[in-house]
mmJSON file of the N, C-alpha and C atoms, coordinates in Angstrom:
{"data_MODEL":{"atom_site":{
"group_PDB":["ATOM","ATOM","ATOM","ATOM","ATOM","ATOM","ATOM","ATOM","ATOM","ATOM","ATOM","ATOM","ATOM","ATOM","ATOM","ATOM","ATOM","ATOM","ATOM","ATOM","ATOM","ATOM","ATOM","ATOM","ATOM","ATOM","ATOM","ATOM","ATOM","ATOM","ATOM","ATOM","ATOM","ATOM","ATOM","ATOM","ATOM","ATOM","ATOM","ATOM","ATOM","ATOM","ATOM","ATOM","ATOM","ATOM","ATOM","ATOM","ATOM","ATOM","ATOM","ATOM","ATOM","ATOM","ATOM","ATOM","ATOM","ATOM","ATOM","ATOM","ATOM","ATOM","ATOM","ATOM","ATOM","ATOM","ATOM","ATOM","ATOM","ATOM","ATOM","ATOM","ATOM","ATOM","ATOM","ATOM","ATOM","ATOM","ATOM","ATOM","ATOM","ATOM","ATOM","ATOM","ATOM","ATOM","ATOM","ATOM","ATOM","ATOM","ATOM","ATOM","ATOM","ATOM","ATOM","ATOM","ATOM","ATOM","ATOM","ATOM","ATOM","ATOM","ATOM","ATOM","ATOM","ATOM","ATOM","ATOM","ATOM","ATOM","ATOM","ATOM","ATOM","ATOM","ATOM","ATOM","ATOM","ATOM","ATOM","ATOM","ATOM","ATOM","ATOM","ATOM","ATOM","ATOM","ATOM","ATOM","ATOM","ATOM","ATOM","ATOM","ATOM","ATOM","ATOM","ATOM","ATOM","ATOM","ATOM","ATOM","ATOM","ATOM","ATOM","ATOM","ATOM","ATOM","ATOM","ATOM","ATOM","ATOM","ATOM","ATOM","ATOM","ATOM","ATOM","ATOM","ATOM","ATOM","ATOM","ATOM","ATOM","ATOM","ATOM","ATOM","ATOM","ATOM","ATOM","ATOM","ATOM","ATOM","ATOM","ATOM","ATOM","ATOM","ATOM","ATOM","ATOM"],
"id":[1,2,3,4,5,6,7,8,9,10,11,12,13,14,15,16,17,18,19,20,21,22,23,24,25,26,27,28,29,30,31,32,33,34,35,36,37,38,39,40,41,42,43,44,45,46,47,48,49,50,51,52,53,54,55,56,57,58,59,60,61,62,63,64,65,66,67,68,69,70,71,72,73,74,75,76,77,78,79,80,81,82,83,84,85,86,87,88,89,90,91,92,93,94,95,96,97,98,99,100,101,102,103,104,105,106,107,108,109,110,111,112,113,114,115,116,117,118,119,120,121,122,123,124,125,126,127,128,129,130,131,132,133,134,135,136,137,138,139,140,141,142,143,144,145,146,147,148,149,150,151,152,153,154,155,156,157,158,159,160,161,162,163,164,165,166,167,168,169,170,171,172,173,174,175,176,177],
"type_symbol":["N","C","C","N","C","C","N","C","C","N","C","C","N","C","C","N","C","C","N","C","C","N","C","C","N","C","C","N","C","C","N","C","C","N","C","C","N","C","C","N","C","C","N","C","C","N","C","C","N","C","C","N","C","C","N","C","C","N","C","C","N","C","C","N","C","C","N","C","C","N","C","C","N","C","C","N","C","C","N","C","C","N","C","C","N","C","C","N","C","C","N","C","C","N","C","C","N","C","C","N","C","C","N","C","C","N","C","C","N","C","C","N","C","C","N","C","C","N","C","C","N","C","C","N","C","C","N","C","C","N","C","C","N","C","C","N","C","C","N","C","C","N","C","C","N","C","C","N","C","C","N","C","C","N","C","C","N","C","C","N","C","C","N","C","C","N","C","C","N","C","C","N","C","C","N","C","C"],
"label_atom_id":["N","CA","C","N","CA","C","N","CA","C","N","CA","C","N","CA","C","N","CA","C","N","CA","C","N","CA","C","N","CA","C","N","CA","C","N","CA","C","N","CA","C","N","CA","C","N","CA","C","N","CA","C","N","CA","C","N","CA","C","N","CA","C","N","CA","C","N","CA","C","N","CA","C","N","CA","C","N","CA","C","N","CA","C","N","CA","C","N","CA","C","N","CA","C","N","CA","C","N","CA","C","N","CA","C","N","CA","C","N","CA","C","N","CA","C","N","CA","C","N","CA","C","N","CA","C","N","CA","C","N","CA","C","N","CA","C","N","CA","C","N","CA","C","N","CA","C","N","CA","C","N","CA","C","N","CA","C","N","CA","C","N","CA","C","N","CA","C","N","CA","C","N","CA","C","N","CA","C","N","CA","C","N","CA","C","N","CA","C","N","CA","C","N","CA","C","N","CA","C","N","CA","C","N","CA","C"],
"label_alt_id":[null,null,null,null,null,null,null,null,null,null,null,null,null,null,null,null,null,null,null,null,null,null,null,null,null,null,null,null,null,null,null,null,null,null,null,null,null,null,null,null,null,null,null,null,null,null,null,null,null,null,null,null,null,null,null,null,null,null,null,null,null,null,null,null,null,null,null,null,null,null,null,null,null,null,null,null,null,null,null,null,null,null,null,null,null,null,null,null,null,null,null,null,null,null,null,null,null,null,null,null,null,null,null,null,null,null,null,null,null,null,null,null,null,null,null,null,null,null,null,null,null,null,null,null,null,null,null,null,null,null,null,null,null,null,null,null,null,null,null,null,null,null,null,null,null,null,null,null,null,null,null,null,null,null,null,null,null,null,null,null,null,null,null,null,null,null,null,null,null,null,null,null,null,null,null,null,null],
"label_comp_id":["UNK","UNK","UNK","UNK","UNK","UNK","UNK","UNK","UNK","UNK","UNK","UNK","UNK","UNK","UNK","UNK","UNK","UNK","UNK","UNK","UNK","UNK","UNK","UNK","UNK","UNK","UNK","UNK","UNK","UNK","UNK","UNK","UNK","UNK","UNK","UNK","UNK","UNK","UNK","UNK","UNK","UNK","UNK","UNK","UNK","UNK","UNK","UNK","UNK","UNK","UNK","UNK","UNK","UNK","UNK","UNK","UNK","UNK","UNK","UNK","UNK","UNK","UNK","UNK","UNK","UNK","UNK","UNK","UNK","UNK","UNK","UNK","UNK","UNK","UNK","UNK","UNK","UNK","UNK","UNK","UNK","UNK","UNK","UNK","UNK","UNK","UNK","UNK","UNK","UNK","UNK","UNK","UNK","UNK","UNK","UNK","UNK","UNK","UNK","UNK","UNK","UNK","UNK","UNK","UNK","UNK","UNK","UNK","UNK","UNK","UNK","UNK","UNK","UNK","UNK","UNK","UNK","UNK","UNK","UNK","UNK","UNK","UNK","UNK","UNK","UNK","UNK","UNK","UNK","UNK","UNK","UNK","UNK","UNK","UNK","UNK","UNK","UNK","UNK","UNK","UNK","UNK","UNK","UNK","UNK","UNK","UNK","UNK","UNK","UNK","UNK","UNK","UNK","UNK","UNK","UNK","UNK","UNK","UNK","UNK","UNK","UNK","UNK","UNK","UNK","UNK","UNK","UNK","UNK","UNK","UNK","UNK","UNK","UNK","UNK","UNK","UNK"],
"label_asym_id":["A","A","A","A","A","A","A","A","A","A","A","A","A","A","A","A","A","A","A","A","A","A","A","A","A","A","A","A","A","A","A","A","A","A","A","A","A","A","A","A","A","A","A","A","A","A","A","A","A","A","A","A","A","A","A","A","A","A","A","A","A","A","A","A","A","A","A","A","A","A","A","A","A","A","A","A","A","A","A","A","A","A","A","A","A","A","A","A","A","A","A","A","A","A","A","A","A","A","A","A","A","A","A","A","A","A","A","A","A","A","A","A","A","A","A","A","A","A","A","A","A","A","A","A","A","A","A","A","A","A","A","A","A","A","A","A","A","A","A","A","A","A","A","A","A","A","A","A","A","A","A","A","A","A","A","A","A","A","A","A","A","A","A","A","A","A","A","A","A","A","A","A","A","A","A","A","A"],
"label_entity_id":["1","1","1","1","1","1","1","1","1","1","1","1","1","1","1","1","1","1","1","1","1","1","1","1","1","1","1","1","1","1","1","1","1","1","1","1","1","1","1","1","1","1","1","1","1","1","1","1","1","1","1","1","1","1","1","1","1","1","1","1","1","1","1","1","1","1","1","1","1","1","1","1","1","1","1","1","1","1","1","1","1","1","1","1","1","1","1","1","1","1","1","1","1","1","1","1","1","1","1","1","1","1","1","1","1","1","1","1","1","1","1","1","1","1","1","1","1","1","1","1","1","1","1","1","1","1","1","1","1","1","1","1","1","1","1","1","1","1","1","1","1","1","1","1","1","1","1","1","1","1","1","1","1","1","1","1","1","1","1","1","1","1","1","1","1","1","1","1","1","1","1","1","1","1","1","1","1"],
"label_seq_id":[1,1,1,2,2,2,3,3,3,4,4,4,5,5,5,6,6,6,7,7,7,8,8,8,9,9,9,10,10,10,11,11,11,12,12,12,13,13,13,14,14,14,15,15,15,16,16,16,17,17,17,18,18,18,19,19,19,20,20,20,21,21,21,22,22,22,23,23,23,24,24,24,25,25,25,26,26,26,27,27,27,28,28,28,29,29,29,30,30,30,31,31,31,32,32,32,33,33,33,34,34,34,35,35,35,36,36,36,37,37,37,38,38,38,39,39,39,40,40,40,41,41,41,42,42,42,43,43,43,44,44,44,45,45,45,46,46,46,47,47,47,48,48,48,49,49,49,50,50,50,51,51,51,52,52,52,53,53,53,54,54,54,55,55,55,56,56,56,57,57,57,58,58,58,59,59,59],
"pdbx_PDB_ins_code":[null,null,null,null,null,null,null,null,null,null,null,null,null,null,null,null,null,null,null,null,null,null,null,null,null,null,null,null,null,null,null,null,null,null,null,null,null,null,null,null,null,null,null,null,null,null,null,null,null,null,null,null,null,null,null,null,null,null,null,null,null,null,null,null,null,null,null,null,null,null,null,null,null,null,null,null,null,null,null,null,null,null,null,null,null,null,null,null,null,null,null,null,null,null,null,null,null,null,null,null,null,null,null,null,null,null,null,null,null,null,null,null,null,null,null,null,null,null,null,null,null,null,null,null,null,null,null,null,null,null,null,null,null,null,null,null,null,null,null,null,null,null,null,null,null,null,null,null,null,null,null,null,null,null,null,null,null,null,null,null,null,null,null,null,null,null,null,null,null,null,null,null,null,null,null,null,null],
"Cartn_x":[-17.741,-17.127,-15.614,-15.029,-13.649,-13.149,-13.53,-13.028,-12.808,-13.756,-13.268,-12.303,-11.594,-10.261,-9.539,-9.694,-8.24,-7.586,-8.222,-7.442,-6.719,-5.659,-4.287,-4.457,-3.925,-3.906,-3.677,-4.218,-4.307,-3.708,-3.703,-3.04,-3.808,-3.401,-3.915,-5.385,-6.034,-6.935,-7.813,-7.369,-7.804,-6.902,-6.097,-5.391,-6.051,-6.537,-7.634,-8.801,-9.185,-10.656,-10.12,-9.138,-8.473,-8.724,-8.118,-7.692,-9.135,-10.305,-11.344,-12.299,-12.281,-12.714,-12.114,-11.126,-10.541,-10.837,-10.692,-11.385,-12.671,-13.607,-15.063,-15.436,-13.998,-14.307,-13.881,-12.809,-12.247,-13.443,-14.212,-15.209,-16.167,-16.241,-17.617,-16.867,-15.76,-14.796,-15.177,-14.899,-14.995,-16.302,-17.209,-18.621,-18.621,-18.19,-18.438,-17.997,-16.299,-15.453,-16.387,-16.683,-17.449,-18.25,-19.426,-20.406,-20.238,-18.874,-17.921,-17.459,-17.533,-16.383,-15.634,-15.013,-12.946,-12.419,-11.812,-11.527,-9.932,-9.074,-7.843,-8.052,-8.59,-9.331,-10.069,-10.6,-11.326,-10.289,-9.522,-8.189,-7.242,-7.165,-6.053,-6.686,-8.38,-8.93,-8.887,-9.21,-9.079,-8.055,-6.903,-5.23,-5.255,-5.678,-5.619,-6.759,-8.054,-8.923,-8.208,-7.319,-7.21,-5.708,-4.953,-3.895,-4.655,-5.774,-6.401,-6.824,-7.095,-7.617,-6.545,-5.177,-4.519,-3.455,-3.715,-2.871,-4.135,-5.13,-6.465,-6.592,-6.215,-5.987,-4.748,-3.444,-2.407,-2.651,-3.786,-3.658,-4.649],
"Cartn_y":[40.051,40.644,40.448,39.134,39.123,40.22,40.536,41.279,42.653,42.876,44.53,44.997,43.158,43.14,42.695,42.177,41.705,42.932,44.091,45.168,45.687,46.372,46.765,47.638,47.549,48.437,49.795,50.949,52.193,52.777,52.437,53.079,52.589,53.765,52.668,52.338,52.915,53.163,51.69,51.506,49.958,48.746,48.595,47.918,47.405,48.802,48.643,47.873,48.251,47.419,46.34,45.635,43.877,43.092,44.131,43.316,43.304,44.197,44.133,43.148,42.592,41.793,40.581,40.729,39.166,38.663,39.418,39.42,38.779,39.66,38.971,38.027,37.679,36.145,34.939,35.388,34.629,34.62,35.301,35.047,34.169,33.811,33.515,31.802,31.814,30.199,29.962,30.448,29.964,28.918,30.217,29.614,28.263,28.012,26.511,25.651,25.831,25.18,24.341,25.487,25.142,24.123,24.653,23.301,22.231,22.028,20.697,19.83,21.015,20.665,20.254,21.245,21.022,21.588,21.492,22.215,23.219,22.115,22.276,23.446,23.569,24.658,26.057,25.384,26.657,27.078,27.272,27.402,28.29,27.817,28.358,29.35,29.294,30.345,31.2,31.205,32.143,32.981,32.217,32.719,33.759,33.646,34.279,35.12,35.135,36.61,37.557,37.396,37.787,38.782,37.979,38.767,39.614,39.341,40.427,41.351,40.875,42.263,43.036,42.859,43.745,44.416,43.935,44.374,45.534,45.233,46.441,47.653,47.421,48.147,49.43,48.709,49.518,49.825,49.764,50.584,52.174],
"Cartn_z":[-1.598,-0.436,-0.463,-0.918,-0.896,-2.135,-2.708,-3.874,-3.173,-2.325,-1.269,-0.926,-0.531,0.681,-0.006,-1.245,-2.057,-3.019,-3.038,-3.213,-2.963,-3.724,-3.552,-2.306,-1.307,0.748,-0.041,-0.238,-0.4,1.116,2.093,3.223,5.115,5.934,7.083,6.963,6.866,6.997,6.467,5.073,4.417,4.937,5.488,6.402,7.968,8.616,9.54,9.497,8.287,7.625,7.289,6.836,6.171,8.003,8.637,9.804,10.759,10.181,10.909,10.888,8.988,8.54,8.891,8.811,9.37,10.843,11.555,12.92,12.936,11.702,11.858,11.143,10.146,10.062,11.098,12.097,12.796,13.746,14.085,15.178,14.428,13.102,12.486,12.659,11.957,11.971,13.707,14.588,15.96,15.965,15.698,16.29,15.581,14.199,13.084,14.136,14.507,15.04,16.217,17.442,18.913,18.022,17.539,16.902,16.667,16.389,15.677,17.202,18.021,19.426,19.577,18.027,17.728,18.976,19.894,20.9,20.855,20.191,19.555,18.612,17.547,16.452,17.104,17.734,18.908,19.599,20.042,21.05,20.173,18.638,17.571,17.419,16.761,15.837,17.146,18.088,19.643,19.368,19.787,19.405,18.519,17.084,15.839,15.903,16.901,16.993,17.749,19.011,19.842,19.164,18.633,17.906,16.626,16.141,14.867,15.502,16.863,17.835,18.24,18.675,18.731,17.999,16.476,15.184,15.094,15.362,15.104,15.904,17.235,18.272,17.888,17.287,17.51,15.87,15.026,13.869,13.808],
"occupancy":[1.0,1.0,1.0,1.0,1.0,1.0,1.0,1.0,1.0,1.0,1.0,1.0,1.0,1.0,1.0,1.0,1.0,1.0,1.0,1.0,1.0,1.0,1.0,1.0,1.0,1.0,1.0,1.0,1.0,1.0,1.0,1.0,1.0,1.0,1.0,1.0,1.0,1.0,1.0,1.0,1.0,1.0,1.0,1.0,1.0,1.0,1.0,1.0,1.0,1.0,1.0,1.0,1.0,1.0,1.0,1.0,1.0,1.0,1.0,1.0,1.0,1.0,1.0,1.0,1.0,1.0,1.0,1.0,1.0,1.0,1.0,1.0,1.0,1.0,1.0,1.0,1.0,1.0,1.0,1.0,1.0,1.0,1.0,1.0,1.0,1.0,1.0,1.0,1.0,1.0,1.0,1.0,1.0,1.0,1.0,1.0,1.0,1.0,1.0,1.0,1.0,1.0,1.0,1.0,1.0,1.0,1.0,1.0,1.0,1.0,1.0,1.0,1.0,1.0,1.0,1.0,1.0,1.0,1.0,1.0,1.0,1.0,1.0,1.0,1.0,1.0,1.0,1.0,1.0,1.0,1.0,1.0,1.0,1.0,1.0,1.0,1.0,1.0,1.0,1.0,1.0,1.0,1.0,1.0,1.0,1.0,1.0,1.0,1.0,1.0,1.0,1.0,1.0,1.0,1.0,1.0,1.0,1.0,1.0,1.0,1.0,1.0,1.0,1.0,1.0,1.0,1.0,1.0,1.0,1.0,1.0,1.0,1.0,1.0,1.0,1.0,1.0],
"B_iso_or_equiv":[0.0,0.0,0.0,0.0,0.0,0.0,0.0,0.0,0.0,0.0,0.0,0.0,0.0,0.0,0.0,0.0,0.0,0.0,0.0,0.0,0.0,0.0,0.0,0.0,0.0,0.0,0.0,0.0,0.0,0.0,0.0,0.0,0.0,0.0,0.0,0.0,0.0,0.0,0.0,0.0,0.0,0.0,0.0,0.0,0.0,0.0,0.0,0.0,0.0,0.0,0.0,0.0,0.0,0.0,0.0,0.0,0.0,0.0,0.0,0.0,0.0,0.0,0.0,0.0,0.0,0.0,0.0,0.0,0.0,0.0,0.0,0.0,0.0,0.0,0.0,0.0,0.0,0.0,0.0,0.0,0.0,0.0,0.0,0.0,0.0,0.0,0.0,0.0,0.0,0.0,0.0,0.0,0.0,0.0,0.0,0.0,0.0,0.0,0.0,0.0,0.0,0.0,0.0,0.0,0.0,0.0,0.0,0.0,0.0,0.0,0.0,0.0,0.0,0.0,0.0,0.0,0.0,0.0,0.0,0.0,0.0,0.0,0.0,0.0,0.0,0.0,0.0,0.0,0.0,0.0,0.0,0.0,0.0,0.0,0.0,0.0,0.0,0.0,0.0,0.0,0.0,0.0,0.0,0.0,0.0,0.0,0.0,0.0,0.0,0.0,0.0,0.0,0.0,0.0,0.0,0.0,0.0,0.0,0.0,0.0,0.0,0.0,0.0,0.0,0.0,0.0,0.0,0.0,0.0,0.0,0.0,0.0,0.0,0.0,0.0,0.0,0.0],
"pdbx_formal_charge":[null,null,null,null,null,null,null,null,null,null,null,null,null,null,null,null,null,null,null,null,null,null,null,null,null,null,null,null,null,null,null,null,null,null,null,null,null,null,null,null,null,null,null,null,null,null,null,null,null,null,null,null,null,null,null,null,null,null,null,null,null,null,null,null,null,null,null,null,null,null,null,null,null,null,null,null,null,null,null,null,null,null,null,null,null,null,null,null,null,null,null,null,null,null,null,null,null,null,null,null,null,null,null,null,null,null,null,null,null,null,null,null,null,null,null,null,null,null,null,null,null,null,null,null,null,null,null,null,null,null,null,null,null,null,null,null,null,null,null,null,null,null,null,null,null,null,null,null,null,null,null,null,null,null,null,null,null,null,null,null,null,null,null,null,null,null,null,null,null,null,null,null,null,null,null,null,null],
"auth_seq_id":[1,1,1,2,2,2,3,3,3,4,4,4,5,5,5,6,6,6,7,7,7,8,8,8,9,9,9,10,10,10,11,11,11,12,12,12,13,13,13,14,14,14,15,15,15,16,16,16,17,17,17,18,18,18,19,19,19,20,20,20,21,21,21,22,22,22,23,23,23,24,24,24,25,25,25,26,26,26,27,27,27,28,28,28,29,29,29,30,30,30,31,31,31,32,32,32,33,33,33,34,34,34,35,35,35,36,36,36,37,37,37,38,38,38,39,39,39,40,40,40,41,41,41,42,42,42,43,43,43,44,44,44,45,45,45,46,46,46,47,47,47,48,48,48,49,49,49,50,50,50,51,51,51,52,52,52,53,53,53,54,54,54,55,55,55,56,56,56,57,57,57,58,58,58,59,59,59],
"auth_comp_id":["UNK","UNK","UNK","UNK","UNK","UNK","UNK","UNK","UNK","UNK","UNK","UNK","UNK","UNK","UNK","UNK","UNK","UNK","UNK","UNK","UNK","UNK","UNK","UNK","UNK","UNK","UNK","UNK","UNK","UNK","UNK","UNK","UNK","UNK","UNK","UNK","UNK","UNK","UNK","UNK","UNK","UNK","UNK","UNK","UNK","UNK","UNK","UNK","UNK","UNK","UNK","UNK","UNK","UNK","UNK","UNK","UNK","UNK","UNK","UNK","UNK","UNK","UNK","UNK","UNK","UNK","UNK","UNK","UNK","UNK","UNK","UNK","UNK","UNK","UNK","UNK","UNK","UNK","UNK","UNK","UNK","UNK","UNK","UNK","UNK","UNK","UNK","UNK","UNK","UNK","UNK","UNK","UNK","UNK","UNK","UNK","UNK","UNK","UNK","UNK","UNK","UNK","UNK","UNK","UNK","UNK","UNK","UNK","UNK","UNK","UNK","UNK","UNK","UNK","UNK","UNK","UNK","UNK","UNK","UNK","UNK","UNK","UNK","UNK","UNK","UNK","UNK","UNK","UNK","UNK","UNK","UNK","UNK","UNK","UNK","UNK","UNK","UNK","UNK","UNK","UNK","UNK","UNK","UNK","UNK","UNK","UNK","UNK","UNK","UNK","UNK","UNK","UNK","UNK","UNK","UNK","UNK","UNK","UNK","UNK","UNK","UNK","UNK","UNK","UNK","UNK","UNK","UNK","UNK","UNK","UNK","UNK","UNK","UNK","UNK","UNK","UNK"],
"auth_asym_id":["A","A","A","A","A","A","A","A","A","A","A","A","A","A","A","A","A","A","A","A","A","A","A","A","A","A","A","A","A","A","A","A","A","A","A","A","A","A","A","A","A","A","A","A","A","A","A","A","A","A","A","A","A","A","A","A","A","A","A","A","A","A","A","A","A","A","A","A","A","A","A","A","A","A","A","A","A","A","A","A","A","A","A","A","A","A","A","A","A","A","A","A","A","A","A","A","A","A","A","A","A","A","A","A","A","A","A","A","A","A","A","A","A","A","A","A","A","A","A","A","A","A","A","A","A","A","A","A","A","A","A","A","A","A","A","A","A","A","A","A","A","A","A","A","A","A","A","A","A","A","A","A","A","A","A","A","A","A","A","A","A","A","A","A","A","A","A","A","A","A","A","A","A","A","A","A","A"],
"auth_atom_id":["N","CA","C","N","CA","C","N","CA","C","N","CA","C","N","CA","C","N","CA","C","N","CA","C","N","CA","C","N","CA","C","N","CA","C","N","CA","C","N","CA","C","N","CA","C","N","CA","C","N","CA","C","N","CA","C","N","CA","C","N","CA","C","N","CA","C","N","CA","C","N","CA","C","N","CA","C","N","CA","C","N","CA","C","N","CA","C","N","CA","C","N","CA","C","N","CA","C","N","CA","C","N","CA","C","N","CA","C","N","CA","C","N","CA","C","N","CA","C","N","CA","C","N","CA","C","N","CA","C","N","CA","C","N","CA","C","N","CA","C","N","CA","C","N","CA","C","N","CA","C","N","CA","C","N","CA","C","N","CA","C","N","CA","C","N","CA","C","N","CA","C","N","CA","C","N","CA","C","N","CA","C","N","CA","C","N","CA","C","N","CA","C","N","CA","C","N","CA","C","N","CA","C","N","CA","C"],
"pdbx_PDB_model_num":[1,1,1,1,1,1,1,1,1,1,1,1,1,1,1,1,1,1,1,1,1,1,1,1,1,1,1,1,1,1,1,1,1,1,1,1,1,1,1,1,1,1,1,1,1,1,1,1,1,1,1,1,1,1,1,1,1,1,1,1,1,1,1,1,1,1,1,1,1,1,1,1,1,1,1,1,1,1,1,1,1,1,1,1,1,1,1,1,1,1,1,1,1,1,1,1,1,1,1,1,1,1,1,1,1,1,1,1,1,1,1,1,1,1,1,1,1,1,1,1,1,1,1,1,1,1,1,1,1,1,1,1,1,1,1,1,1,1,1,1,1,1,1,1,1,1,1,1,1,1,1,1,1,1,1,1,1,1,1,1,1,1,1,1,1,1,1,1,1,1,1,1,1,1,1,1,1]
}}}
């Protein structure tokens, strides 16, 4: 799967998809994080879904 997204950005469109995927890894890191009840980590990885969500939005 990383080999999908480590390809050279052909245009928006694969840019959309980097930042979609990253999103759905940042939701997947959350859930580890909560389990851990990093709270600090949970709070960042938050931060960093919430901005992949709106680099995704305005692409």
């Amino acid at each position: 799967m990383v080999g999908k997204f480590a390809k050279k950005d052909n245009g928006r469109s694969n840019s959309r998809d980097n930042i979609a995927f990253v999103k759905q890894m940042l939701a997947e890191l959350r859930q580890v994080a909560e389990k851990e009840q990093a709270d600090m980590l949970c709070y960042l990885i938050e931060m960093a879904y919430v901005e992949a969500g709106d680099l995704h939005a305005r692409m």
